[in-house]
N, CA, C and O of each residue as an XYZ file, in Angstrom:
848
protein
N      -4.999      1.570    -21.670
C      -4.919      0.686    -20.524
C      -6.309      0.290    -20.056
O      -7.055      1.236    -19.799
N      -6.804     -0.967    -19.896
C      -7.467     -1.244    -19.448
C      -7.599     -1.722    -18.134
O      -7.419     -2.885    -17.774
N      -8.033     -0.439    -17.198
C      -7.779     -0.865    -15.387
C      -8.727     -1.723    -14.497
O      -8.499     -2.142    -13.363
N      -9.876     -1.897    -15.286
C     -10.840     -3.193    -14.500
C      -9.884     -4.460    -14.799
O      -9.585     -5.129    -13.809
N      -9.339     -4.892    -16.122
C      -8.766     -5.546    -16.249
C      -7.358     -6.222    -15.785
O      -7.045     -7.387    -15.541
N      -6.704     -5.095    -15.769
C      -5.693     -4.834    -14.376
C      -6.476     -5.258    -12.706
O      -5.875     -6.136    -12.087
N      -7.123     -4.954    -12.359
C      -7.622     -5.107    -11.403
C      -8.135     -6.118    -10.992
O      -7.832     -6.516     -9.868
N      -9.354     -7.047    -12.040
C      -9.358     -8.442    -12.016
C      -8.210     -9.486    -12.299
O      -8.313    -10.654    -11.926
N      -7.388     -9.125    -12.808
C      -6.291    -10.370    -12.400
C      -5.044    -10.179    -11.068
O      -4.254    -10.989    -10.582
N      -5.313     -8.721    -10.779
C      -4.261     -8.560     -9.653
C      -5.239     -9.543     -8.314
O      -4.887    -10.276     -7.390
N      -6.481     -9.102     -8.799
C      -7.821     -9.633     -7.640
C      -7.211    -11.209     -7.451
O      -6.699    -11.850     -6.534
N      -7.642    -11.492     -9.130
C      -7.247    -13.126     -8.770
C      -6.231    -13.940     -8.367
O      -6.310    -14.987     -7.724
N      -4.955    -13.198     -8.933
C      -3.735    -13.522     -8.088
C      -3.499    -13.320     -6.561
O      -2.775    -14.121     -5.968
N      -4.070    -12.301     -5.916
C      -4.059    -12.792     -4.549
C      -5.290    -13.461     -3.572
O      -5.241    -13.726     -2.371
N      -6.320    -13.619     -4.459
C      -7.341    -14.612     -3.773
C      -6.667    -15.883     -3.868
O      -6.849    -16.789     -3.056
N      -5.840    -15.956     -4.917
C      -5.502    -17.355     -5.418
C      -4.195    -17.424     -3.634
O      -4.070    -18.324     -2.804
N      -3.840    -16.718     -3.686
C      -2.316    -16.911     -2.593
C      -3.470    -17.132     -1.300
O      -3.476    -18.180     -0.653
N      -4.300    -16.161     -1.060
C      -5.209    -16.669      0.062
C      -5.784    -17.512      0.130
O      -5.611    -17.925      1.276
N      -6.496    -18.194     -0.416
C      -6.744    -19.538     -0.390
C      -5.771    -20.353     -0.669
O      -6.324    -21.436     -0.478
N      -4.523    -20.625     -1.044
C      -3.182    -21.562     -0.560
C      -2.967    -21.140      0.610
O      -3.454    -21.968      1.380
N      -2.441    -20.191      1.246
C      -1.436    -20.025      2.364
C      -2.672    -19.177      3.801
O      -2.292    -19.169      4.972
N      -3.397    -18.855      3.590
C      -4.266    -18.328      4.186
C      -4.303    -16.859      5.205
O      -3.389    -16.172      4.750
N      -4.768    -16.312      6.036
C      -4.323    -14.854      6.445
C      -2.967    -14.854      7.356
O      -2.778    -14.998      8.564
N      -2.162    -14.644      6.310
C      -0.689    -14.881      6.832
C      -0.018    -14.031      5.408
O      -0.449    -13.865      4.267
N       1.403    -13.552      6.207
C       2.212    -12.699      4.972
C       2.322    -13.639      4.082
O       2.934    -13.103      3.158
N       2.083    -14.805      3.778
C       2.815    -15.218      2.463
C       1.631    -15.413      1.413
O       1.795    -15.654      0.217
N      -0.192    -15.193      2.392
C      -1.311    -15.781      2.043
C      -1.341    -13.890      1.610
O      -2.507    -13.545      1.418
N      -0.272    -12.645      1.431
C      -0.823    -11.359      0.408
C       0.788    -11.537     -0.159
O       1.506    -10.543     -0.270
N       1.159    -12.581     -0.422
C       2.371    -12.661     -1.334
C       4.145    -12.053     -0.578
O       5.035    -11.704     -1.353
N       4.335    -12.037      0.790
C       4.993    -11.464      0.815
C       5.966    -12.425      1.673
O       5.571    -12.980      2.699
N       6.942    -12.536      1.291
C       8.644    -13.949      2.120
C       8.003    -14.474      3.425
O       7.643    -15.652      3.433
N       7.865    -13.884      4.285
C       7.586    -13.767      5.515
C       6.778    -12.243      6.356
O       6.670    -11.112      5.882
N       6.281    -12.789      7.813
C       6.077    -11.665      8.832
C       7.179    -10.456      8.670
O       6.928     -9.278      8.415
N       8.047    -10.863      8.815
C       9.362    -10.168      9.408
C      10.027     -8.887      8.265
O      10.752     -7.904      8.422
N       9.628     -9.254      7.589
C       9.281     -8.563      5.510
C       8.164     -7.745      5.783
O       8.432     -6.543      5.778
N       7.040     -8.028      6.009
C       5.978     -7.570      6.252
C       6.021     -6.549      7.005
O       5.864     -5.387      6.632
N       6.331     -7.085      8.587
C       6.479     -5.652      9.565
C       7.483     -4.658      8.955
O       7.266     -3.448      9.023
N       8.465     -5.104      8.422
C       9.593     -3.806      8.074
C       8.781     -2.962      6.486
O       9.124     -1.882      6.004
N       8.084     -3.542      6.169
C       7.547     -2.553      5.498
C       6.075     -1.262      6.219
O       5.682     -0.156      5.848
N       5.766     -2.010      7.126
C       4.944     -1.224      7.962
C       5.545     -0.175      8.763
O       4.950      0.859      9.067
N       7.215     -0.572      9.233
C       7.136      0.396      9.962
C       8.406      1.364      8.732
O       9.344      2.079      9.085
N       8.072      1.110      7.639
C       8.975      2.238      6.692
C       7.407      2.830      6.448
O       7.674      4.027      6.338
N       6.107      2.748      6.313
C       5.712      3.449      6.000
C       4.954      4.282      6.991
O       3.987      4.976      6.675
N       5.469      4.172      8.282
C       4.578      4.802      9.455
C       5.817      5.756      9.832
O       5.661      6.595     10.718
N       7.245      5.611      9.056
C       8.242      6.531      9.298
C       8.108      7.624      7.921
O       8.381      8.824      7.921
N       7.791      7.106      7.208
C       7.286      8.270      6.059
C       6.484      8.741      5.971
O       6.431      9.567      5.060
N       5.232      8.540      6.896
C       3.960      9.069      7.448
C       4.176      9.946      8.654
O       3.173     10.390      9.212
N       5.333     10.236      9.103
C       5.704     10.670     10.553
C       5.109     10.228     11.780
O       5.280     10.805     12.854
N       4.425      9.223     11.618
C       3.087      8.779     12.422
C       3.916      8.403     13.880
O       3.376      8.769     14.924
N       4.903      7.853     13.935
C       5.596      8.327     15.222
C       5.986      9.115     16.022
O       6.223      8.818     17.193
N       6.117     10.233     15.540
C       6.285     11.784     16.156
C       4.598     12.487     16.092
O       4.335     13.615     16.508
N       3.644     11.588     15.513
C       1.832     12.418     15.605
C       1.612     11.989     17.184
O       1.974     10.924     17.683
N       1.137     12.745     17.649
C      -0.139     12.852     18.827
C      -1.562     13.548     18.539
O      -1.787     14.680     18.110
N      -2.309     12.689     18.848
C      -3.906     12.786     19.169
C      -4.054     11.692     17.617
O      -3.203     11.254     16.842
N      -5.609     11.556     17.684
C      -6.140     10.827     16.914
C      -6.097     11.011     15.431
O      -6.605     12.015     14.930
N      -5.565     10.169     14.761
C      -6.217     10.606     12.893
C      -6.960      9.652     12.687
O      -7.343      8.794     13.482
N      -7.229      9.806     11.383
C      -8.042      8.556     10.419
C      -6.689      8.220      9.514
O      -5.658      8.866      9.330
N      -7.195      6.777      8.973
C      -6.089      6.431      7.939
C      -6.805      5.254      7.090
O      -7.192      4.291      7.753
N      -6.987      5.234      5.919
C      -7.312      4.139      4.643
C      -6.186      3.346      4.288
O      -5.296      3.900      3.641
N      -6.049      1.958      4.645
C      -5.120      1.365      4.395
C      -5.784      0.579      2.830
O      -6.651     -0.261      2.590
N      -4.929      1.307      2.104
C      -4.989      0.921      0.522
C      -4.701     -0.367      0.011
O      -3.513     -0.610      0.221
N      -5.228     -1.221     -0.521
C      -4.908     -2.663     -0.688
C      -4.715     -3.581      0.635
O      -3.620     -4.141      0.678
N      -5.522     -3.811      1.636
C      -5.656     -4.013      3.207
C      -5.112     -5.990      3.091
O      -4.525     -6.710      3.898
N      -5.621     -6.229      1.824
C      -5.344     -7.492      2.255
C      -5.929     -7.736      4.065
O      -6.378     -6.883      4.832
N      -5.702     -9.207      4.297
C      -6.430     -9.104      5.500
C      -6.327     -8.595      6.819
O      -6.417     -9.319      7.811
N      -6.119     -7.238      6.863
C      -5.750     -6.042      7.474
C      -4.702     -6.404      8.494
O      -4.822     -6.186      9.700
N      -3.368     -7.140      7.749
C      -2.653     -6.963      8.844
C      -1.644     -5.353      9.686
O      -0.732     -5.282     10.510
N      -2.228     -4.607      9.124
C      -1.473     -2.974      9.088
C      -2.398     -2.897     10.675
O      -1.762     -2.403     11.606
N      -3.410     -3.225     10.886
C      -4.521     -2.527     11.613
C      -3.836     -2.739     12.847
O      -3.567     -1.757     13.538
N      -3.356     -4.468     13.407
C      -2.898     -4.490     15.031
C      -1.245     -3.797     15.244
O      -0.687     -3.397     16.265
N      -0.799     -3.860     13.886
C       0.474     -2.860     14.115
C       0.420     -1.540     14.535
O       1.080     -0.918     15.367
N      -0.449     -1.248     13.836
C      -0.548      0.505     14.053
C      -1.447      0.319     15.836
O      -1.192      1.184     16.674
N      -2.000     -0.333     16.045
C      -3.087     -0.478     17.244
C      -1.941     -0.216     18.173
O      -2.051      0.737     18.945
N      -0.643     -1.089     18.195
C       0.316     -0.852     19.497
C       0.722      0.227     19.394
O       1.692      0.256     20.151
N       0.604      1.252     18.899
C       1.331      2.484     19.057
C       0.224      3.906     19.228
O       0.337      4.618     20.225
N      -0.617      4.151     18.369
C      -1.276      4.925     17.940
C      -3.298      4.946     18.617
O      -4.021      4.217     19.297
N      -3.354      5.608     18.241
C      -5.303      5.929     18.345
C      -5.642      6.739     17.369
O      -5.281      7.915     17.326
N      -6.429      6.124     16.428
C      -6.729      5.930     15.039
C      -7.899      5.642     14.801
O      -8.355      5.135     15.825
N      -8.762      5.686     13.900
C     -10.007      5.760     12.907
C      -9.338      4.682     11.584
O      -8.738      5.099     10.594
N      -9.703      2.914     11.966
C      -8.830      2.845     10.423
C     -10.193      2.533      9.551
O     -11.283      2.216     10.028
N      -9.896      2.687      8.274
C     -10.861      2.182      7.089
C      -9.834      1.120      6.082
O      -8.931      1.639      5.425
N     -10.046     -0.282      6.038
C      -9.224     -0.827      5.217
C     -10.254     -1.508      3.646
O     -11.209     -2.271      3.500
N      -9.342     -0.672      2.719
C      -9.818     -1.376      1.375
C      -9.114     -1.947      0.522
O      -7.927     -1.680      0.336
N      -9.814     -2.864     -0.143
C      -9.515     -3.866     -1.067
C     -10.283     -4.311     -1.968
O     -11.466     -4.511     -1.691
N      -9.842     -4.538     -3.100
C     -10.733     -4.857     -4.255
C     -11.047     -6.340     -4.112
O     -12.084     -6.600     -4.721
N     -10.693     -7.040     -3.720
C     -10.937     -8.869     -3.166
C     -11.638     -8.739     -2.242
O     -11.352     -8.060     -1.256
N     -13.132     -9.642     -2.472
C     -14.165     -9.848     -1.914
C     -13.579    -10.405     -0.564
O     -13.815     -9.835      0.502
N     -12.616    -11.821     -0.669
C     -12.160    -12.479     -0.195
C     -11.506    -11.921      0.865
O     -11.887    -12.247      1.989
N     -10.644    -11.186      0.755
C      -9.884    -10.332      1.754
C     -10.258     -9.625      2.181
O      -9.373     -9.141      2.886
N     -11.296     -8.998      2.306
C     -12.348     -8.310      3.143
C     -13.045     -9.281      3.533
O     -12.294     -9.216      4.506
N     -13.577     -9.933      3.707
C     -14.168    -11.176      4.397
C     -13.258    -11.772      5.250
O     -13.696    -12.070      6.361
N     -12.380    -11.961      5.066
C     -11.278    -12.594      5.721
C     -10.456    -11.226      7.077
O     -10.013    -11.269      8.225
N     -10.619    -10.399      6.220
C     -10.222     -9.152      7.434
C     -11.520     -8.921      8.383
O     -11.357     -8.701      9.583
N     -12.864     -8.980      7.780
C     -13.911     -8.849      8.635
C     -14.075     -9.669     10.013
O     -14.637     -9.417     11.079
N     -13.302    -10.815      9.497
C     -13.641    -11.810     10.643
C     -12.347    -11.873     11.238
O     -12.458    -12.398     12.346
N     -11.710    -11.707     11.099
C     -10.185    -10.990     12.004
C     -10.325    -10.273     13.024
O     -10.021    -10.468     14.201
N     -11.169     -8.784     12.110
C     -10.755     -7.994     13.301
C     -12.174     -7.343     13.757
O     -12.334     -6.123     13.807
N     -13.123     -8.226     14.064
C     -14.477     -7.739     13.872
C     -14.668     -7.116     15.480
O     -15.542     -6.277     15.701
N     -13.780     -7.606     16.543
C     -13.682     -6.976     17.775
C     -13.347     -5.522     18.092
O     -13.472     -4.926     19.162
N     -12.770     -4.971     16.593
C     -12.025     -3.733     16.598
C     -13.084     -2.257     15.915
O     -13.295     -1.895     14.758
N     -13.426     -1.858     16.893
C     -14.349     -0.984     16.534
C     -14.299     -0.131     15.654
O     -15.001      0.154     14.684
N     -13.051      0.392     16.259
C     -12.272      1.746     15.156
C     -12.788      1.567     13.607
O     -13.138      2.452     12.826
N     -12.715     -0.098     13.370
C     -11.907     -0.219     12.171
C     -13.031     -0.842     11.384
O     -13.611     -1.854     11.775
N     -13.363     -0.128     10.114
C     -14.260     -0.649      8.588
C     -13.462     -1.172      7.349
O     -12.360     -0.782      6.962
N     -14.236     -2.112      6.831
C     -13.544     -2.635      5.684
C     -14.222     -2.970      4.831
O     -15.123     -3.747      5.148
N     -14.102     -2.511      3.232
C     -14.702     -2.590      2.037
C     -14.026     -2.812      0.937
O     -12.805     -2.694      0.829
N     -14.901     -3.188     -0.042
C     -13.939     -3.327     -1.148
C     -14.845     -2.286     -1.915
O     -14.899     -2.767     -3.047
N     -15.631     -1.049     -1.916
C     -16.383     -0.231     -2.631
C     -15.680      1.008     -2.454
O     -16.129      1.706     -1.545
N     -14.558      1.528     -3.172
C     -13.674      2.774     -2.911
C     -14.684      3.916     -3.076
O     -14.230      4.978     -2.649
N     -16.060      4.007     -3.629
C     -16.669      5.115     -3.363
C     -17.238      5.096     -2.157
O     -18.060      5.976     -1.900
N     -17.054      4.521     -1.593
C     -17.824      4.688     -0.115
C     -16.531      5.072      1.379
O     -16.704      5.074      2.598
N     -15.308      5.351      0.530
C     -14.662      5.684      1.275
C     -13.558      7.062      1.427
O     -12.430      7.199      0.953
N     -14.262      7.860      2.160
C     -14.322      9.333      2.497
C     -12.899      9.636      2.658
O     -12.215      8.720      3.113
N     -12.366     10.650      2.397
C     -11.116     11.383      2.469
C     -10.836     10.676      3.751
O     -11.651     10.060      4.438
N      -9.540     10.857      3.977
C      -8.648     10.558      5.886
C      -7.372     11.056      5.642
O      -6.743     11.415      4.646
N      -7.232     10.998      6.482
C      -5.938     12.255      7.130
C      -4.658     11.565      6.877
O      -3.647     12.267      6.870
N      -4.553     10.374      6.680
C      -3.572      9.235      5.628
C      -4.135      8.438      4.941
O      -5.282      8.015      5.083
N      -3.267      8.136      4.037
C      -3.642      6.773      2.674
C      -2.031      5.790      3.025
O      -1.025      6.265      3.551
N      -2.154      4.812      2.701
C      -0.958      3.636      3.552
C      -1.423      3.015      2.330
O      -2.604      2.678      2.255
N      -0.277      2.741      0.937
C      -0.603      1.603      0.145
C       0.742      0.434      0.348
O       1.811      0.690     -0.205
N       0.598     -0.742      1.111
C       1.701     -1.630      0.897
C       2.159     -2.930      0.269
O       1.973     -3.985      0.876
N       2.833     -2.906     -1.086
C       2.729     -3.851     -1.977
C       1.553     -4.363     -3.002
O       1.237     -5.471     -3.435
N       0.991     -2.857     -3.205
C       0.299     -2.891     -4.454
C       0.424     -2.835     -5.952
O      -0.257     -3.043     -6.956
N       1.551     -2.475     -5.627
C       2.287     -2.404     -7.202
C       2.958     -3.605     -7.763
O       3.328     -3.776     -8.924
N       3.043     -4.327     -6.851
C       4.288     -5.006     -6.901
C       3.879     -6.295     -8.188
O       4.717     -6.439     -9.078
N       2.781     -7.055     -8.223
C       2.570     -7.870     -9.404
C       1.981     -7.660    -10.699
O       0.791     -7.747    -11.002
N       2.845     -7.408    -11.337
C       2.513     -6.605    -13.228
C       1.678     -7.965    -13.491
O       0.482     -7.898    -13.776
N       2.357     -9.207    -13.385
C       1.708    -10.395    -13.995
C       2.183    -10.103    -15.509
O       3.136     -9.346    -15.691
N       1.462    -10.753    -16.678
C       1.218    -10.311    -17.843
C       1.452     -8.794    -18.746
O       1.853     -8.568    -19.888
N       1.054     -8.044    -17.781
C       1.016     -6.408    -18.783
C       2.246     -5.574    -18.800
O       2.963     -5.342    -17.827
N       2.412     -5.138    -20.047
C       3.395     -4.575    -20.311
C       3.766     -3.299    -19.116
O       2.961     -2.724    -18.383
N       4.785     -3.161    -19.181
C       5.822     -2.254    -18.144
C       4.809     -0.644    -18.586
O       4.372      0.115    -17.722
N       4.641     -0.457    -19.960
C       3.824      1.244    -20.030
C       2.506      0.621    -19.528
O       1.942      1.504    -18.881
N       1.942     -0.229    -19.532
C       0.351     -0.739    -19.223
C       0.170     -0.308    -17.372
O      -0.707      0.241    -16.704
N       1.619     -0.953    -17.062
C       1.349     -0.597    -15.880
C       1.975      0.786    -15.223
O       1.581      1.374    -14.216
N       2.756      1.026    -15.850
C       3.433      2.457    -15.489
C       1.974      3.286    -15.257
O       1.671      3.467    -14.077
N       0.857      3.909    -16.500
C      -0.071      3.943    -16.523
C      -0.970      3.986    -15.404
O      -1.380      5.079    -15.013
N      -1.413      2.643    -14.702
C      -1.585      2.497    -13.579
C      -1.481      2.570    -12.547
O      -2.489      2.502    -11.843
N      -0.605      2.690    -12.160
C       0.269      2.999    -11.119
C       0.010      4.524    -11.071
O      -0.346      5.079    -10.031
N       0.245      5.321    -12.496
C      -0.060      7.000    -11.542
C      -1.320      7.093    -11.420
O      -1.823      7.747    -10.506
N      -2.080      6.403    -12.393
C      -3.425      6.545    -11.960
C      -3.790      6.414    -10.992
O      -4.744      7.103    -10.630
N      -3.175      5.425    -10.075
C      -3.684      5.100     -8.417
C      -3.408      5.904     -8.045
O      -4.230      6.634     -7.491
N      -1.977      6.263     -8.142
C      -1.456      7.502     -7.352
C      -2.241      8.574     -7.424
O      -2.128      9.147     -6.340
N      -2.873      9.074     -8.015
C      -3.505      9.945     -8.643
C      -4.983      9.572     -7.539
O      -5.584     10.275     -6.727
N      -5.057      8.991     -7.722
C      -6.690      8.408     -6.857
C      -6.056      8.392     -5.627
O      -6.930      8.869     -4.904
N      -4.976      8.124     -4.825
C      -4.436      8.325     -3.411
C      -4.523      9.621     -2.901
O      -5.426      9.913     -2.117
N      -3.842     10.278     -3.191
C      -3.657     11.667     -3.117
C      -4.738     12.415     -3.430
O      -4.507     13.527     -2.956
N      -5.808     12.421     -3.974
C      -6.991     12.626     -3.741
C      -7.923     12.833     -2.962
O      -8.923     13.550     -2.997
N      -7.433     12.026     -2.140
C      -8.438     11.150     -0.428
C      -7.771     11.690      0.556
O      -8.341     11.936      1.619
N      -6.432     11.964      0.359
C      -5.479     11.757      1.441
C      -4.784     13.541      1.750
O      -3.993     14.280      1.164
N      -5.524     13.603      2.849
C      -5.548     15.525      3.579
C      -4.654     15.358      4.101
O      -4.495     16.514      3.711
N      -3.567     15.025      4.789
C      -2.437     15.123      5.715
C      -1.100     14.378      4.606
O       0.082     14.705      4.492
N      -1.613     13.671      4.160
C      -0.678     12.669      3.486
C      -0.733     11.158      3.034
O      -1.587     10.305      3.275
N       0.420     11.086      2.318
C       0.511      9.365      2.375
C       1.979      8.919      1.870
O       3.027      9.501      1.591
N       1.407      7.278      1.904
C       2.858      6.781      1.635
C       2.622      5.514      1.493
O       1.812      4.892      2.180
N       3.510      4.899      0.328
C       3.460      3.453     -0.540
C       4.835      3.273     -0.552
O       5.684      4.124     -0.286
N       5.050      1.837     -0.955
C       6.388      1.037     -1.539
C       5.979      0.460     -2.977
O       4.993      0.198     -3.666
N       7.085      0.438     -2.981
C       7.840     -0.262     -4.572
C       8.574     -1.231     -4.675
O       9.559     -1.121     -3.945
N       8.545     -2.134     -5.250
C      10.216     -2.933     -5.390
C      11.277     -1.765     -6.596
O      11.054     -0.977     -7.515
N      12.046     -2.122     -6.107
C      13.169     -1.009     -6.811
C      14.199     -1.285     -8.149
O      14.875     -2.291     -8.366
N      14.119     -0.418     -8.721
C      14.696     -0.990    -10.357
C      15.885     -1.131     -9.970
O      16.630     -1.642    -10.806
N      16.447     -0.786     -8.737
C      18.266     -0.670     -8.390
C      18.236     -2.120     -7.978
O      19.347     -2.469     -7.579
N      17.165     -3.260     -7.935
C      17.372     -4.276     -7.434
C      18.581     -5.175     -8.624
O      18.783     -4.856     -9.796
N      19.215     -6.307     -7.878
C      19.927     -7.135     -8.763
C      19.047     -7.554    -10.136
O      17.932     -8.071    -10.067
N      19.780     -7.225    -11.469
C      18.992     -8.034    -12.688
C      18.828     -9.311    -12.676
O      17.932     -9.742    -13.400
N      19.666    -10.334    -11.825
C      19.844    -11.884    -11.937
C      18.839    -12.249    -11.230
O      18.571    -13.446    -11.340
N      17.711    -11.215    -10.042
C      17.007    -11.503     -8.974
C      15.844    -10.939     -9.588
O      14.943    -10.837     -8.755
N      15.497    -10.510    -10.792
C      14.135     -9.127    -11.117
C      13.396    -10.921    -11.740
O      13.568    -11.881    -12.491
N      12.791    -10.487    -11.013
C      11.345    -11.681    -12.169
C      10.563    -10.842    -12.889
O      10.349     -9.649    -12.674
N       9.958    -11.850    -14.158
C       9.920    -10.723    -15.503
C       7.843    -10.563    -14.883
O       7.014    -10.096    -15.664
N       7.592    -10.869    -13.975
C       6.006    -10.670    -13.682
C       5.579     -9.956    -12.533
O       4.438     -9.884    -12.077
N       7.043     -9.228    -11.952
C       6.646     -8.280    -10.979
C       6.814     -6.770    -11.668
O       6.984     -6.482    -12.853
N       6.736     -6.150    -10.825
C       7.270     -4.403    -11.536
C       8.029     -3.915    -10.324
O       7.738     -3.861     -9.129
N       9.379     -3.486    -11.207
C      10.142     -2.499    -10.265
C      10.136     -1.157    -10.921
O      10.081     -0.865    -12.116
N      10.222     -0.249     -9.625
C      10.141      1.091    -10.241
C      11.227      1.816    -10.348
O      12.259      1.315     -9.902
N      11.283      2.978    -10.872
C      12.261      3.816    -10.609
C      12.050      4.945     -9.886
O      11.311      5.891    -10.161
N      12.784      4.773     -8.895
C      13.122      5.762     -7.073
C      12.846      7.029     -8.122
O      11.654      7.262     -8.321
N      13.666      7.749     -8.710
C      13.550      8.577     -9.113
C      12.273      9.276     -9.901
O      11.788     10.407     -9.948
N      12.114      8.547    -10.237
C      10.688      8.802    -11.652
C       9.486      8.870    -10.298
O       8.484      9.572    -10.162
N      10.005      7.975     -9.550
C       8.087      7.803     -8.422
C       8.429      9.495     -7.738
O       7.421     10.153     -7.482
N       9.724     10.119     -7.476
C       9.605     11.260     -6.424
C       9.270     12.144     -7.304
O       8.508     13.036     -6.931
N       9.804     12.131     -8.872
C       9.644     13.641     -9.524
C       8.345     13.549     -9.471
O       7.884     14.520     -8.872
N       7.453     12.729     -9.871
C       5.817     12.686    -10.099
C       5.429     13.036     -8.627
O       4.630     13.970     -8.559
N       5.731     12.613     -7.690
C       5.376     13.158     -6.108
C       5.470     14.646     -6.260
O       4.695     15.522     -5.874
N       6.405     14.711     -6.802
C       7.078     16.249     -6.368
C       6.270     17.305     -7.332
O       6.145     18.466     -6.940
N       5.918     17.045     -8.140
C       4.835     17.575     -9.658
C       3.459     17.841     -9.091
O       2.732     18.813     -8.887
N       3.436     16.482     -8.923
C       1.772     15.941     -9.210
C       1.301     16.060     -7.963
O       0.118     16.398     -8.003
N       1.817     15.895     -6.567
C       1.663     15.898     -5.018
C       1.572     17.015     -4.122
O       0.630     17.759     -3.847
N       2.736     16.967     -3.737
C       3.377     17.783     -2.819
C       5.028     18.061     -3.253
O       5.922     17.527     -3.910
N       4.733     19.523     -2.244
C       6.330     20.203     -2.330
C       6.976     18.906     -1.767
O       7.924     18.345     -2.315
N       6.333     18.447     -0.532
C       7.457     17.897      0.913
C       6.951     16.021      0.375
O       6.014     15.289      0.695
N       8.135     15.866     -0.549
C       8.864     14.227     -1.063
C       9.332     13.724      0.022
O      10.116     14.555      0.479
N       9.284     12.873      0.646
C      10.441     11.641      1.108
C      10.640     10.386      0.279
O       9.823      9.752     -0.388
N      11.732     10.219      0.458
C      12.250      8.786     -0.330
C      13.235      7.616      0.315
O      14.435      7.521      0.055
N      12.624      6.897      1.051
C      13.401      5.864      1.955
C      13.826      4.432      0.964
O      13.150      3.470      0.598
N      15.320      4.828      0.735
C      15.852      3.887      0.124
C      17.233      3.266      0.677
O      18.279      2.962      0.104
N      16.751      3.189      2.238
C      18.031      2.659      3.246
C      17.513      1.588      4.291
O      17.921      1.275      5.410
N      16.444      1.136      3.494
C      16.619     -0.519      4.523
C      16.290     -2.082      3.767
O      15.490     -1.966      2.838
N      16.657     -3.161      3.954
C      17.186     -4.281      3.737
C      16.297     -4.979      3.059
O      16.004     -6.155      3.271
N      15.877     -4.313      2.279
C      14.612     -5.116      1.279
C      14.624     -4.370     -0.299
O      14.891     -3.170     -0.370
N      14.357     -5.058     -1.379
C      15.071     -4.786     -2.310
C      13.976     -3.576     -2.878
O      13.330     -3.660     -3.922
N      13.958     -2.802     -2.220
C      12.830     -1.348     -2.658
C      12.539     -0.472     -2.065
O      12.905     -0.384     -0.893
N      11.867      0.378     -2.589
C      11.454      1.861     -1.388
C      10.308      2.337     -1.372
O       9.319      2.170     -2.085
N      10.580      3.103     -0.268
C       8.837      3.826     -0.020
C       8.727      5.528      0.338
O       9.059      6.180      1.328
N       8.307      5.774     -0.533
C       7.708      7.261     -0.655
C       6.614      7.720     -0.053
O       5.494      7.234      0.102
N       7.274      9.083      0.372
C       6.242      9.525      1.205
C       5.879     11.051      0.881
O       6.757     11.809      0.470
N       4.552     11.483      1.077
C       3.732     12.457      0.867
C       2.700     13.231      1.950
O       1.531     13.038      2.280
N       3.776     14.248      2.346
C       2.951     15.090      3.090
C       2.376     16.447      2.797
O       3.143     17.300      2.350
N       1.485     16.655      2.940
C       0.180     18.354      2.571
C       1.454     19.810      3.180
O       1.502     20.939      2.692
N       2.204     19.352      4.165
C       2.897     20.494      5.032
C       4.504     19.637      5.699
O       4.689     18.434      5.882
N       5.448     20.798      5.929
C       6.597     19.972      5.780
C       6.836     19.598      7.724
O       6.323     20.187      8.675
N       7.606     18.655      7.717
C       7.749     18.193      9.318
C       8.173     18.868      9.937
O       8.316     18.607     11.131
């Protein structure tokens, strides 16, 4: 597998959506807002981040132009760091949210220090071109690089292989619910969650260091 390569065309496919549609859900590929928030708040329920009090840190993984940052802002008090491999989308998040102190944004993953969560949302989701093992591959590898960083926990989505076949386009990747928890459950942590009960055709797994 070649993962720079992976990486420069996932890059270019969503610089390409940001410059059409601009810092808006459809300008990091996704239907609408309303799509968007319900995946934020499946992964701030698999983060337990609603039942946390006092401050954490959190790396929002693939930040696109940090729309995670004013969601989490209405609820929480937080340390965020948002990264992204698109120059573009860090530039574009810089000048967003440049009022927001808390919050740094890079696209240089060595410069960004363990935190007490990792938040990846809709990073998996465009294979483009490469074969299904090319990216299988990839995918634990990230995982593998998440969980790394991430002292309290984390938590990502998927589109889901249980989705309709008449609806699967052959240039996204769906996963299998099952295959993403056993590798959680192996490779992670004892304490798996697997939210595969709300209205979008996929799920999101979650990974915590200690159980709730």
């Amino acid at each position: 597998m070649r993962e720079r390569d992976i990486v420069t065309d996932v890059v270019d496919y969503y610089e390409g959506k940001l410059a059409t549609f601009g810092a808006t859900a459809r300008g990091v590929d996704w239907k609408d807002e309303a799509s968007q928030t319900k995946r934020f708040e499946q992964l701030v329920r698999a983060l337990g981040l609603d039942d946390r009090s006092g401050a954490f840190s959190l790396v929002d993984f693939g930040c696109g132009y940090g729309a995670l940052l004013p969601f989490l802002r209405q609820r929480q008090h937080f340390t965020y760091i948002g990264y992204d491999r698109s120059p573009q989308m860090i530039a574009e998040a810089k000048r967003l949210h440049e009022d927001v102190d808390e919050a740094t944004f890079t696209s240089d993953w060595s410069a960004v220090a363990p935190s007490d969560f990792i938040a990846a949302s809709g990073v998996f989701n465009v294979r483009l071109g490469w074969s299904a093992e090319e990216w299988d591959a990839y995918v634990l590898e990230t995982l593998t690089t998440i969980n790394e960083r991430a002292v309290a926990g984390w938590a990502a989505n998927f589109l889901t292989g249980y989705a309709d076949e008449d609806r699967k386009r052959s240039d996204l990747y769906y996963a299998d619910p099952a295959a993403i928890f056993d590798w959680c459950k192996h490779s992670a942590s004892r304490w798996v969650s697997l939210f595969h009960d709300y209205e979008l055709y996929e799920f999101t797994i979650g990974v915590r260091r200690h159980p709730c």
